[in-house]
N, C-alpha and C positions, 0 to 999 in steps of 0.2 A: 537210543536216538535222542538229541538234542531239544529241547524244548525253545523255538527262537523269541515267541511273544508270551511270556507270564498275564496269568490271568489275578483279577482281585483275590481268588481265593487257594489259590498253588499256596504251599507250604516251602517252607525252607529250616533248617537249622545252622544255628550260630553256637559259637561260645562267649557266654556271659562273663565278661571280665569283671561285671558288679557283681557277680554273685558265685564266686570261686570257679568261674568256667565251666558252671553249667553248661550240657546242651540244653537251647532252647528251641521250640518254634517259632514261629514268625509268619503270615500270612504277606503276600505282597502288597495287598492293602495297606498292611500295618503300616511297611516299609515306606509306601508314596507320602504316609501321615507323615512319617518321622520325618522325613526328606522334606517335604515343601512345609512343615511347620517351622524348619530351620532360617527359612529366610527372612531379610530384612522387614521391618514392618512397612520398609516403601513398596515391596509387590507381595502379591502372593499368587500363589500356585491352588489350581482344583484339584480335582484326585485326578480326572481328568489331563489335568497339567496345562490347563490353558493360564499362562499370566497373566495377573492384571495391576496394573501399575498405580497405586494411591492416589491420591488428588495431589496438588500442591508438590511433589517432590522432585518432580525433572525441574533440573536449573538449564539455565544458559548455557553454561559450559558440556554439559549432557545433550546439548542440539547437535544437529549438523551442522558443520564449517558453512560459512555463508561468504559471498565476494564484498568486497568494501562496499560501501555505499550503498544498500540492498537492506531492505526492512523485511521481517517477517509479517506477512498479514494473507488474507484469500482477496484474489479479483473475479477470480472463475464463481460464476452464479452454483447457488447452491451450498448446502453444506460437504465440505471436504477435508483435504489434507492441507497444513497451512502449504504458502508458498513463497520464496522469495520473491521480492516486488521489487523493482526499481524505482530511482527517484520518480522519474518521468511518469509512471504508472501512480503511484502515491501523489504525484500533486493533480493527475487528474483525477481520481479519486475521491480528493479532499475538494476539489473545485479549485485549487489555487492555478492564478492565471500567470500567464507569461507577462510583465511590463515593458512597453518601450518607449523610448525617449528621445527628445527631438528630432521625431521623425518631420520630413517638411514635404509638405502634397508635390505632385509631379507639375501642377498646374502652374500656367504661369499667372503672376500679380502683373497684371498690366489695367489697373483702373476701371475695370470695365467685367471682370471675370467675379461672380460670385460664388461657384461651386466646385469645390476642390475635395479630392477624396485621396483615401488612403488604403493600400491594399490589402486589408484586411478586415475578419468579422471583429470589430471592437467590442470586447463586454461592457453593454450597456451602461452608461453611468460611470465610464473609468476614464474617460475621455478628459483632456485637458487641453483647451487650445489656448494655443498664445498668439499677440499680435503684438510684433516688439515688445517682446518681454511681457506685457501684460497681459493676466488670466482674464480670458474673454468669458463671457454669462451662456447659457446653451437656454436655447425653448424659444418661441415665438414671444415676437415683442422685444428679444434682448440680442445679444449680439446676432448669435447665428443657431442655427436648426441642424438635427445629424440623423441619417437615415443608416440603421445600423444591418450590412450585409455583405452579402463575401466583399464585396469592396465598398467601404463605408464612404455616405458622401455628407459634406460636411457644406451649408448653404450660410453663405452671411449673408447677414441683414444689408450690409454696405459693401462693396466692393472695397477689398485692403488695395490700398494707392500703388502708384508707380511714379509718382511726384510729389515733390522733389528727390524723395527714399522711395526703395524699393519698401513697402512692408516687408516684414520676417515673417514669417506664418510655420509655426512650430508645434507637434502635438504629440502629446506625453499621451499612451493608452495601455490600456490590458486587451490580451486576444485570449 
């Protein structure tokens, strides 16, 4: 009858080609040593046979294939497996915000209008408004005041004219 799973201590015989083809024995133990002593010094092998992979030796190219544009890092809480991230995940991640650029309030300038808002959460402090082209002051006391929430409102001190010019009212922001 066959023997299907060798034990540490089963016995076998070989012939020794170092030593004019002796028969030898050999324990299966021995056998696990010689076999997982053979390998690289980037893993090794238990007698058990579990592997374990060195520090420092997997490269890049030894990863998984990954899609364009896609960074290797963890978003899911907790310690795990890395994962592919997208841009969109990675800048929120990093806190980097979205910018946009002469956007101009729905409100109208007609002389008389001081609160004009824009439809979005502005981060705090990104804010840039213009008034024909010039960089207006923010806080009380200077040009104008900005109340920052899903739809941000943005309060001047003086209403921007409707005479003889229409005012331009233009706002560069991060969301």
């Amino acid at each position: 009858m066959d023997k299907l799973t060798p034990v540490d201590a089963d016995k076998f015989t070989f012939s020794d080609s170092a030593a004019t083809n002796i028969w030898k024995k050999f324990t299966w133990l021995d056998l696990k040593k010689t076999i997982w002593a053979s390998f690289s010094s980037d893993a090794t092998v238990s007698i058990a046979g579990a592997v374990t992979i060195a520090s420092n030796v997997v490269s890049n190219t030894k990863l998984a294939d990954m899609a364009t544009q896609t960074f290797k890092g963890r978003n899911t809480a907790a310690t795990g497996d890395p994962e592919d991230l997208s841009v969109a995940t990675v800048k929120t991640m990093l806190g980097v915000s979205t910018r946009s650029y002469r956007a101009v309030p729905p409100e109208v300038v007609n002389g008389s209008n001081t609160v004009f808002t824009i439809a979005a959460l502005i981060v705090s402090g990104t804010e840039e408004i213009f008034k024909n082209g010039m960089l207006m002051n923010a806080g009380a006391g200077n040009d104008y005041t900005i109340a920052y929430a899903a739809t941000t409102t943005i309060t001047f001190a003086t209403a921007p004219s409707s005479t003889p010019f229409v005012d331009v009212i233009l706002v560069n922001y991060s969301v």
